[in-house]
N, C-alpha and C positions, 0 to 999 in steps of 0.2 A: 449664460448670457447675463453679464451686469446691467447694471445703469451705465448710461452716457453721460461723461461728464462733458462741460463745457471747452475745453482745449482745442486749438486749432487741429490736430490731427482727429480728435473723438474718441480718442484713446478710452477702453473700459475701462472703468473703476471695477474696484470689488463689488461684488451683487450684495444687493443692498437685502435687509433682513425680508421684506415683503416678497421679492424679488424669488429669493431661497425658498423663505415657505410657500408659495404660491406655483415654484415649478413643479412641486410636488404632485398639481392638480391633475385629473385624467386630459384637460385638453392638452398639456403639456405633451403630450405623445399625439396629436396630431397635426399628421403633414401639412394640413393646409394652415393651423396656426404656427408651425413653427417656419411655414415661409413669411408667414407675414410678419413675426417678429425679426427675423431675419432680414428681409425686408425693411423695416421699418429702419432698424438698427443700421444698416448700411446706409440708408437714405441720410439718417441724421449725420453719421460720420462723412458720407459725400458732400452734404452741403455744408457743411463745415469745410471743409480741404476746399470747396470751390468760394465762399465768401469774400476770399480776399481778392479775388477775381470780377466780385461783381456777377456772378453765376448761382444757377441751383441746377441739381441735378435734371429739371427737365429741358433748362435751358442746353447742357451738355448736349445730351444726346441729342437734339433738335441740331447744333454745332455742328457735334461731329456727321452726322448724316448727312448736312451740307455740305460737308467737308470732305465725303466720299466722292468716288469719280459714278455715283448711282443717280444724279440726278433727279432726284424724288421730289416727287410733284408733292401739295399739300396735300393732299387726298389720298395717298399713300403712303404719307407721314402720318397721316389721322389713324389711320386704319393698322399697319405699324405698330404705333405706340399707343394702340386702345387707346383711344383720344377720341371726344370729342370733337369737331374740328375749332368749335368757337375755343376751345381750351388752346387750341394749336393758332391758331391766330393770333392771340396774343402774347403766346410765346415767342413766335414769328417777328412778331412788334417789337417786341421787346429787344432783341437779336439786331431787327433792322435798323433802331432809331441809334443803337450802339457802332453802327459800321459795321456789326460781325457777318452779315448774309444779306444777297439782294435776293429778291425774285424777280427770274425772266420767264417771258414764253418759251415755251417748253418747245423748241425743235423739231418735232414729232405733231405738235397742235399747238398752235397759236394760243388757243381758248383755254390753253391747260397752262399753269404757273406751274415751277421748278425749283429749288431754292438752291443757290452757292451759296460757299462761305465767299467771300471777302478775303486778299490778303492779313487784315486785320484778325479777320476771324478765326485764319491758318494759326498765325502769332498767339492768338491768345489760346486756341485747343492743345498745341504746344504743350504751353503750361497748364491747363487745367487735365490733359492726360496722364504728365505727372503728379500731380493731385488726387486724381480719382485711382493710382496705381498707389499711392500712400494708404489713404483712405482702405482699398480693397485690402492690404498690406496688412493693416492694423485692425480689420473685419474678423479677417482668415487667418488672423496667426497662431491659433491653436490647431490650424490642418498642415499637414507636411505639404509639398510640392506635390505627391501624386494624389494626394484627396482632394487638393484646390482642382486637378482636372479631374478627376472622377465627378467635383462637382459642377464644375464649368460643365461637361458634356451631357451629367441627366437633366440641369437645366435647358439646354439648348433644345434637348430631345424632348422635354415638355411643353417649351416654349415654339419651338417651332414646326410642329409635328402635322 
């Protein structure tokens, strides 16, 4: 895992000298730091790929979930995306004052909000799909095609278990 350099994809540099010495360390072999370097490292290359968009990675997925035929009220957006909800709120804002998503009452309860995308907001997931498929692209490109699913599914199975 190198440094990120600045480039709109996030393309790895060669790992920097600290970088080298330092994976050396015993936490280097454990799972839950190397997701979150992993993690990190995607984050920074996603929001890069969505910058030019106007977006950040929490903004995406708040999009595309609107952008799903699921409906998802804020309180299950919250809960979802381990959030906060005052954190989802503001992302919500942010989303709304752009055109990307309205919230309605929710069909089901009045008392409950929903969130679409917006046409606008179809248009712009669009492209920021392809983005976030570069980004993962340029993540992942040291795993073949069957490692990218081997890892796609034991995330899934940990993340949604």
């Amino acid at each position: 895992m190198g440094t990120i350099t600045s480039n709109a994809r996030g393309s790895a540099a060669e790992s920097s000298e600290a970088t080298r010495r330092l994976s050396s360390a015993p936490i280097a072999d454990e799972i839950e730091f190397l997701l979150a370097r992993a993690r990190t490292i995607g984050i920074i290359r996603a929001n890069q790929a969505l910058e030019p968009l106007g977006l950040k990675v929490r903004h995406y997925v708040v999009l595309s979930l609107a952008a799903s035929d699921l409906t998802p009220s804020q309180r299950e957006l919250a809960e979802f995306l381990q959030l906060d909800p005052s954190q989802l709120v503001s992302t919500i804002d942010a989303l709304e004052a752009r055109g990307w998503v309205e919230r309605k009452p929710s069909s089901e309860d009045r008392r409950v909000n929903v969130l679409n995308a917006t046409p606008a907001g179809q248009q712009v997931l669009t492209q920021a799909q392809e983005a976030i498929v570069e980004a993962e692209d340029d993540s992942l490109c040291d795993l073949s095609v069957d490692e990218r699913e081997q890892l796609r599914g034991l995330l899934k199975r940990i993340s949604f278990r």
